[in-house]
N, C-alpha and C positions, 0 to 999 in steps of 0.2 A: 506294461508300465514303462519299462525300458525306450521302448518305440516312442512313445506318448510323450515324453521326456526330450528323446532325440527331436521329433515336430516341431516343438514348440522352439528348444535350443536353436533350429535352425531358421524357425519365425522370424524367434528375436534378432539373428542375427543378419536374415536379411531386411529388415522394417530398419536397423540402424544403418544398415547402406544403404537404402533408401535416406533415411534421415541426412546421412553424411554428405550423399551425389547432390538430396534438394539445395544445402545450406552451401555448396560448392558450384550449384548452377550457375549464379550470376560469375563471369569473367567481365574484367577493366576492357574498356569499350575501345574496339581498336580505332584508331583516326579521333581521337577524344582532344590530344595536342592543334585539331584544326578547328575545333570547337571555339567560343567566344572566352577571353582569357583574360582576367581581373589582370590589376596592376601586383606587382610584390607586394606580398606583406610580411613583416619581420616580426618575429617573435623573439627576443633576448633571454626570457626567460628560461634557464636552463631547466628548472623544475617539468617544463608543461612539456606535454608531449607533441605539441607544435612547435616547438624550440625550434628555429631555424627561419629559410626563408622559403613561403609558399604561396601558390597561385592554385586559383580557381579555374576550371572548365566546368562551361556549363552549357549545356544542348539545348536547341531551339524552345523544345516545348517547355523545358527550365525558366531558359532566358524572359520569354512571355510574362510567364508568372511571376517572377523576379522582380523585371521592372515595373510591373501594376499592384505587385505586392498583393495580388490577390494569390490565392488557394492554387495547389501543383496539380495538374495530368498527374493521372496514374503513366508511371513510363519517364517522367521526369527525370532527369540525371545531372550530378554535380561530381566533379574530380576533381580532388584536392594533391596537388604533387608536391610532398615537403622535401627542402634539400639543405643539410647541413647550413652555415655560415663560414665564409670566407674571405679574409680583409683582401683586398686587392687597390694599391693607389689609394690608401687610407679609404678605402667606402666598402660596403658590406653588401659583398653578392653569393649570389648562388655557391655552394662548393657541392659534391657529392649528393643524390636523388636519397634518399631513404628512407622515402613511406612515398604509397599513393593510398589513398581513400576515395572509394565510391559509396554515393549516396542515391540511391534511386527509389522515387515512390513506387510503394506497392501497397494498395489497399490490404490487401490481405494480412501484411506484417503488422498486427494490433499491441503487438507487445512493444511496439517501437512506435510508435504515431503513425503508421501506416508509411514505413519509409525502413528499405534494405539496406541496410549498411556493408560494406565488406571492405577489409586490408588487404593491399598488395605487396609484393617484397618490389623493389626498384625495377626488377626484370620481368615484374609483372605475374609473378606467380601470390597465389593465397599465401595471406600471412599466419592465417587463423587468427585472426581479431574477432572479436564478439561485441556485436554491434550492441546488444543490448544492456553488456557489463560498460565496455571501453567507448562506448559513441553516444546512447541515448539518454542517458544521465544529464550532459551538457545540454543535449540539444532542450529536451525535456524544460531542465531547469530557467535557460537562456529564451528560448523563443516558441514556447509553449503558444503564444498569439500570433506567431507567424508560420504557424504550419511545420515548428519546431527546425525550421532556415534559423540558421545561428547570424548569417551574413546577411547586410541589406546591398541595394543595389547605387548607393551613394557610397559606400565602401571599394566598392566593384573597377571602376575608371578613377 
């Protein structure tokens, strides 16, 4: 019984490292900064968790989809870099990185509209954000008709 117990104990506990290494697979896409890069956008609102000032990258097969507003590749990617606010010469620019956000479709991800969410720390490590609590909500609610893209591509330049 004892044995039977240990098995299983040691099942479970490699099935959650599995669990853990798959939900840790996706890393922020290196060279993502020479990607195509929306204009600033300014969030004031101190409440939101976009409080600050942030840009878009978006990857070729992104971009595609974006501007015909038609439906994303699987493989699709969006990087969102938030950075604090900063008066400088009375005008509000960048200060301090502190969030990146990737969004890349993956059919497989059904519990999120078929799209991998993951947070980064500024230096580019996992933030442990939960795509499904802290990202899919919005997208969900906001752009449920547009393949749950929160951003249009008139936004974008």
């Amino acid at each position: 019984m004892k044995k039977v117990i240990t098995i299983f104990a040691v099942a479970a506990i490699a099935g959650a490292a599995g669990i853990a290494s798959a939900a840790g697979s996706v890393s922020l896409p290196k060279g993502y900064e020479k990607w195509e890069k929306s204009k600033a956008r300014i969030n004031t609102d101190r409440k939101s968790i976009f409080y600050g000032i942030h840009y878009l990258y978006l990857d070729k097969k992104a971009m595609k989809a974006y501007k015909s507003g038609g439906a994303y590749p699987d493989g699709s990617r969006f990087v969102a870099v938030n950075y604090t606010i900063k008066e400088e010469g009375g005008k509000q620019v960048p200060g301090k990185k502190n969030m990146v956000v990737l969004m890349q479709k993956d059919r497989k991800e059904q519990a999120t509209g078929g799209w991998h969410f993951a947070g980064f720390t500024p230096e580019g490590k996992p933030s442990g954000l939960d795509g499904k609590k802290d990202c899919f909500g919005c997208h969900e609610k906001d752009a449920k008709e547009r393949d749950f893209v929160i951003s249009r591509y008139a936004d974008f330049k």
